[in-house]
Every structure is written in structure tokens, then in C-alpha cells.
C-alpha positions in Angstrom: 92.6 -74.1 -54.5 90.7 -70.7 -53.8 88.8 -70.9 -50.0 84.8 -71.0 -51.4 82.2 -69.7 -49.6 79.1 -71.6 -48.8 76.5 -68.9 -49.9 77.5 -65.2 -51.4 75.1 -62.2 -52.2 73.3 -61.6 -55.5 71.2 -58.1 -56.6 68.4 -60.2 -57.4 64.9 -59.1 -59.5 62.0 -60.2 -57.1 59.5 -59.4 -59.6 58.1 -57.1 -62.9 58.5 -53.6 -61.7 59.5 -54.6 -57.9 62.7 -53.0 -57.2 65.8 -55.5 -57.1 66.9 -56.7 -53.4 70.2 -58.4 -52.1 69.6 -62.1 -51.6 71.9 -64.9 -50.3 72.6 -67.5 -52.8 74.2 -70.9 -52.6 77.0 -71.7 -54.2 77.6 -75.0 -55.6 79.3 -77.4 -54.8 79.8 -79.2 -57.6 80.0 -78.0 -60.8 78.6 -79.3 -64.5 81.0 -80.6 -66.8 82.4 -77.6 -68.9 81.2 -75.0 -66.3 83.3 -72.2 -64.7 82.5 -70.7 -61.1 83.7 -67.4 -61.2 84.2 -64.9 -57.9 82.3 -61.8 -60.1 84.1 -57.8 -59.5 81.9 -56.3 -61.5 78.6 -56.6 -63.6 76.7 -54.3 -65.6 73.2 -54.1 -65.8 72.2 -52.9 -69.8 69.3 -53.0 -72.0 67.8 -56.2 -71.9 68.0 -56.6 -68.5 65.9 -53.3 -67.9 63.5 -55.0 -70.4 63.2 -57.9 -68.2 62.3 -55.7 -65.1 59.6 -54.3 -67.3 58.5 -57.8 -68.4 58.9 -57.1 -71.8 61.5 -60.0 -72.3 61.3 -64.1 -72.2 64.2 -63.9 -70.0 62.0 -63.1 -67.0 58.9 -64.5 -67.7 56.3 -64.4 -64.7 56.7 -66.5 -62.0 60.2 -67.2 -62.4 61.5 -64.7 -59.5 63.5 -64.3 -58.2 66.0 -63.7 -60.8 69.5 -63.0 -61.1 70.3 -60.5 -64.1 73.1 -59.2 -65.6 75.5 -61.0 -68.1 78.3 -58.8 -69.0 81.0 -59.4 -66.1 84.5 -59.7 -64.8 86.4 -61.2 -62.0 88.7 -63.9 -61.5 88.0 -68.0 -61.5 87.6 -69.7 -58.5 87.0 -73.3 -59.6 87.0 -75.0 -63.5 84.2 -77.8 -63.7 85.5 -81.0 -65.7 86.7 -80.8 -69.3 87.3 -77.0 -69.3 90.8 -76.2 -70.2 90.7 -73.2 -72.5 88.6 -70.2 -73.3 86.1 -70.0 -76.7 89.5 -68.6 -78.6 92.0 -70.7 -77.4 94.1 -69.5 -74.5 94.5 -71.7 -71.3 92.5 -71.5 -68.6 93.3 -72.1 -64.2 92.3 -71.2 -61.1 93.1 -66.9 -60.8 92.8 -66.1 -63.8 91.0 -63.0 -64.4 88.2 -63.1 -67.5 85.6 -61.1 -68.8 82.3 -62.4 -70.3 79.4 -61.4 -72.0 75.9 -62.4 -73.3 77.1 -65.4 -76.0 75.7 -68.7 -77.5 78.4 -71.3 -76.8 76.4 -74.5 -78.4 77.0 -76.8 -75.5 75.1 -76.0 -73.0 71.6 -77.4 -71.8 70.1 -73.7 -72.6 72.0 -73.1 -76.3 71.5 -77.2 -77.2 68.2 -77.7 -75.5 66.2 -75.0 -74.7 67.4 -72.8 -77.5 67.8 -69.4 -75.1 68.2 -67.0 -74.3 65.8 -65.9 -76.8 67.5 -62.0 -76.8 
């Protein structure tokens, strides 16, 4: 098992039109059923994310700041939560492996099931 940090750093939006800052965040401890904690390498910041800094996208609404963008990455799994044993195409999934991710709707989740986002 991979040595996890309490806290790491995040290039976080603090606001519409503020300029983005480096932030500690905390990183869990536990993790939902069906999650993946995932030690990031690289992530790129595209379209809709500049749309959020405007405030011309639900994914930033006012007031919720600040706000971690960003949601095409890479880098390698640190920790699977419960029930997650492969990826959305079928290979097998552990602790190293390196994956790449983007913007998706996987169905499950409280966001796709309940809340319906994101909305992009």
C-alpha cells in the first residue's frame, strides 16, 4: 500500500475572474464505495473550465469557491474504494497502475444518478 499524505496541493479557482491560487487540500481517508484516489501527474485545463472562471458555466456557480477545476488527467492509483475492480471497458484495476481520465457520465455516482451533472 502506497504511503498517503494527509493534505496535498490543488490550483484552486477562488472566484469568477480572480486568478487561480495553490491551496492545501485534505485527502480522505476513506473512500466511497466505487471511488478511486488517484496521485494526479498531469491535468489540463480546457474550454469549459475557462468558461467556469468567466462564470458562464453551472459548474462554478457563485458562492461555491473555492473550486478545483480540471477533469482531463493522468497519474497512477494510490488507493481503490470498495467494489472497484475494473475500468469502464473492462481491464483490471490495483494499486500503481497508471490511468488516464476525462470528463464522462458513469451513471453511478451521486452527481450522474442524483444530481444529474455536470450539466456541460
Amino acid at each position: 500500500m502506497v504511503d498517503i499524505p494527509a493534505t496535498c496541493k490543488a490550483a484552486a479557482l477562488m472566484g469568477i475572474n480572480l486568478p487561480m491560487e495553490v491551496i492545501d487540500v485534505k485527502v480522505p481517508d476513506t473512500l466511497e464505495h466505487g471511488a478511486i484516489l488517484v496521485k494526479s501527474t498531469a491535468a489540463t485545463i480546457c474550454a469549459s473550465d475557462v468558461h467556469a472562471w468567466q462564470g458562464e458555466s453551472a459548474t462554478a456557480p457563485e458562492g461555491l469557491f473555492p473550486r478545483i477545476l480540471g477533469h482531463e488527467m493522468t497519474g497512477r492509483i494510490a488507493r481503490l474504494g470498495s467494489g472497484v475492480t475494473h475500468d469502464s471497458v473492462g481491464e483490471s484495476l490495483r494499486e500503481g497502475d497508471r490511468i488516464i481520465w476525462t470528463h464522462g457520465f458513469c451513471g453511478q455516482c451521486y452527481y450522474c444518478a442524483i444530481e444529474h451533472e455536470p450539466t456541460l
